[in-house]
N, C-alpha and C positions, 0 to 999 in steps of 0.2 A: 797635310790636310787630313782631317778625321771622318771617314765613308763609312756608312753602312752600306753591306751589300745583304739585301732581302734573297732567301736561297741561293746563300754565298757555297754553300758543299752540293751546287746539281752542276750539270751539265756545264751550263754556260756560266753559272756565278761562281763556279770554284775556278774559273777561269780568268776571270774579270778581277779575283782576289789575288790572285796571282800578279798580276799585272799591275794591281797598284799597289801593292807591297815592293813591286820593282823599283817602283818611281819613288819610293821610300813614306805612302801614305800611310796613315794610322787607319787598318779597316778594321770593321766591327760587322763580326758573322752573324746575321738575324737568321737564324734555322730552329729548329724544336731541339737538337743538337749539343743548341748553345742555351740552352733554358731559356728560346723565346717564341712563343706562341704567335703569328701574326691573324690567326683568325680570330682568336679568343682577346687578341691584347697583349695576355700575361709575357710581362717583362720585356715590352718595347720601351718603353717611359722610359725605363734604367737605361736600358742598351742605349737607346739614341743621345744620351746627355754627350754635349759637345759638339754632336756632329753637323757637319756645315750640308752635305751632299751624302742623299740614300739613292741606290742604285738599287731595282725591285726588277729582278731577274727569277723571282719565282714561276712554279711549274707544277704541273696535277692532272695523274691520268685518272680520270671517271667515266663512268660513262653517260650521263645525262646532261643537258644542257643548266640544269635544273643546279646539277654538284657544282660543272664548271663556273655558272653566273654567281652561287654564294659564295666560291673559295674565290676566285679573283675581284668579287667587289666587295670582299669584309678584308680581304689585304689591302688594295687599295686606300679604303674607310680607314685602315688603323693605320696607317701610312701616314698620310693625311693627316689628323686628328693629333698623335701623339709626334708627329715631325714639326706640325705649329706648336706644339707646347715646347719642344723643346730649339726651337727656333733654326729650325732646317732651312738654310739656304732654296735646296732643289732638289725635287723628285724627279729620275729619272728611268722609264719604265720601257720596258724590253716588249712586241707586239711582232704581231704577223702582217705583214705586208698586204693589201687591198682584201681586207677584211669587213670593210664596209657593208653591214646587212645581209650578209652572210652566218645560218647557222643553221642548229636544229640539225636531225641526221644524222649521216657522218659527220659534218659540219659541227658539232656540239661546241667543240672548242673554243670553238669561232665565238658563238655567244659570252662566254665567259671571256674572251679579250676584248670586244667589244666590252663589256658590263666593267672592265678594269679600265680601259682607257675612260669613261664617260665618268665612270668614280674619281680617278685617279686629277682628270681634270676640272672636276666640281667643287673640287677642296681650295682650301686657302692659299697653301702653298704651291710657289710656281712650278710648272714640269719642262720635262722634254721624254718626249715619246720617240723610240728609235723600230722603226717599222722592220726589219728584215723577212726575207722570201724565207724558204724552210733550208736549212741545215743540207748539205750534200749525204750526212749521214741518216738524212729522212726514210731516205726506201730501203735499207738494213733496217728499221723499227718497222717499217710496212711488215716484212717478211717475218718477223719476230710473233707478230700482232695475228697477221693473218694467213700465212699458211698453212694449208694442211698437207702433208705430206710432201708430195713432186708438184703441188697443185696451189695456184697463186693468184687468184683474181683481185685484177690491178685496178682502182679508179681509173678510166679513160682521161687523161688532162693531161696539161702543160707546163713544164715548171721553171724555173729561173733558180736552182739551190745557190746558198753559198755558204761560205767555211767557216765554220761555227768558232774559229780561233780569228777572222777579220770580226764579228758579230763582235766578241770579249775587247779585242784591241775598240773598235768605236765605243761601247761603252763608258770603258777606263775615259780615254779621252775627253768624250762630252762632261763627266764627272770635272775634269779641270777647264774647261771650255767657259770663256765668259759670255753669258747670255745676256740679254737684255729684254727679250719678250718674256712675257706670264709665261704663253705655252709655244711651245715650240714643239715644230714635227719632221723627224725626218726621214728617208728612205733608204733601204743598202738591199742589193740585191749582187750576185753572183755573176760571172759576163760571158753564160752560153744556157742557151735555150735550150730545153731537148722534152721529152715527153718523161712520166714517171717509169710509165713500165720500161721506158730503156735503160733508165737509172736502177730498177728493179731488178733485172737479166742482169745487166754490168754486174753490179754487187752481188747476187749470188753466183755469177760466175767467179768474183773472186773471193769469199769464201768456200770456195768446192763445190757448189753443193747445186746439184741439178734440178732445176725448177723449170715448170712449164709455165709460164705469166701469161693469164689471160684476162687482157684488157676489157673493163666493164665501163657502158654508161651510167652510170649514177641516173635515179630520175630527182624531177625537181629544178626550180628557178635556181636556186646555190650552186646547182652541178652543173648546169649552162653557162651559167656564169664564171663557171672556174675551167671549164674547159675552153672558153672565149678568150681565156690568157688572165682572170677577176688577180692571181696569187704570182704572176712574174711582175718584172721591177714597173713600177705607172711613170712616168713621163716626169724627168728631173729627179729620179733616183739614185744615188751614189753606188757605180757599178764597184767592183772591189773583190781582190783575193784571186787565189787558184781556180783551175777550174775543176768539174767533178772528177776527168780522169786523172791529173794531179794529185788532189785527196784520196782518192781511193788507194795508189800506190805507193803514198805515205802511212796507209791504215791498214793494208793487207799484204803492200811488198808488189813488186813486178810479179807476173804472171805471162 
């Protein structure tokens, strides 16, 4: 089968490339990379000719709500748009898990997956939206992002991670998965509850590095709601993979 995967060289799409190159599929890298622009257009047309199933695992740190609503819904739009011209089976698009009216704030992101799902199924062609909780490698990017020194103020919430190599395998899969609805939605979350900041100490305990985590409430209806459980797995969600302390000692080594 011939797959585009949309930010097939980040995180999780060089992952998902990986994996259907296994199964012996013909994919096709939509990155700037590969000479194709998905916000602008330039040279999706080209690149998608043939392809049955795109796989839109793009990704974009900004900081406004404002950056993240036009780069995830002008990918989406050209997704869309030039996958009906060139007679794309199915889009299927990579989201954050109970993200629902949620944004704005920290939250910015939020808007912008939201703005990509509502795009992404407004179009012609049919989807399948695969919800995941966040990465177990989420609170190492916390620490990257926001510490300063010994000194580490944590969102106050609740999380449900999982392993951003079960996140690539489901992927792959849905790409050969026979569907039969327009859209399709589904959930994958990780199978142990824990707080961020404890994910937070874990992880920089096992990079070396001495951090004092001090848990903050966010204000705001978003942060209520995400400290309520809004971001672990919703009821009939696909639990799946290791758990954080697993990952972490495949990522850092025993300790």
């Amino acid at each position: 089968m011939r797959i585009a995967v949309a930010g097939g060289t980040g995180l999780v799409g060089s992952r998902v490339v990986s994996r259907l190159r296994e199964r012996g599929d013909e994919v096709v890298v939509l990155a700037r990379s590969a000479g194709v622009d998905l916000v602008s257009g330039a040279g999706v047309s080209d690149a998608l000719a043939g392809v049955e199933v795109v796989i839109d695992a793009t990704s974009i740190v900004a900081k406004t709500s404002e950056e993240y609503v036009e780069f995830f819904g002008s990918v989406a739009r050209t997704l869309q748009s030039a996958g009906e011209a060139a007679g794309v089976r199915r889009i299927i698009t990579l989201s954050i898990v109970g993200i629902d009216g949620l944004g704005g704030g920290a939250f910015a992101h939020y808007d912008g997956k939201n703005a990509q799902e509502a795009a992404t199924e407004a179009g012609p062609v049919p989807t399948a939206i695969l919800r995941a909780t966040q990465f177990h490698g989420f609170a190492g990017q916390l620490i990257d992002w926001v510490a300063k020194g010994p000194l580490m103020p944590c969102p106050k919430q609740p999380v449900q991670t999982v392993d951003v190599e079960v996140v690539a395998d489901e992927l792959a899969a849905l790409a050969h998965e026979e569907l039969t609805e327009q859209h399709v939605r589904r959930d994958l979350a990780g199978p142990v509850k824990r707080t961020l900041a404890e994910l937070v100490r874990a992880t920089a305990h096992a990079r070396g590095r001495r951090l004092l985590v001090v848990p903050v409430r966010l204000p705001g209806a978003a942060a209520r709601r995400v400290r309520a459980g809004a971001l672990q797995a919703p009821p009939g969600a696909k639990i799946a993979g290791g758990t954080f302390e697993e990952w972490l000692v495949r990522e850092y080594g025993p300790r």
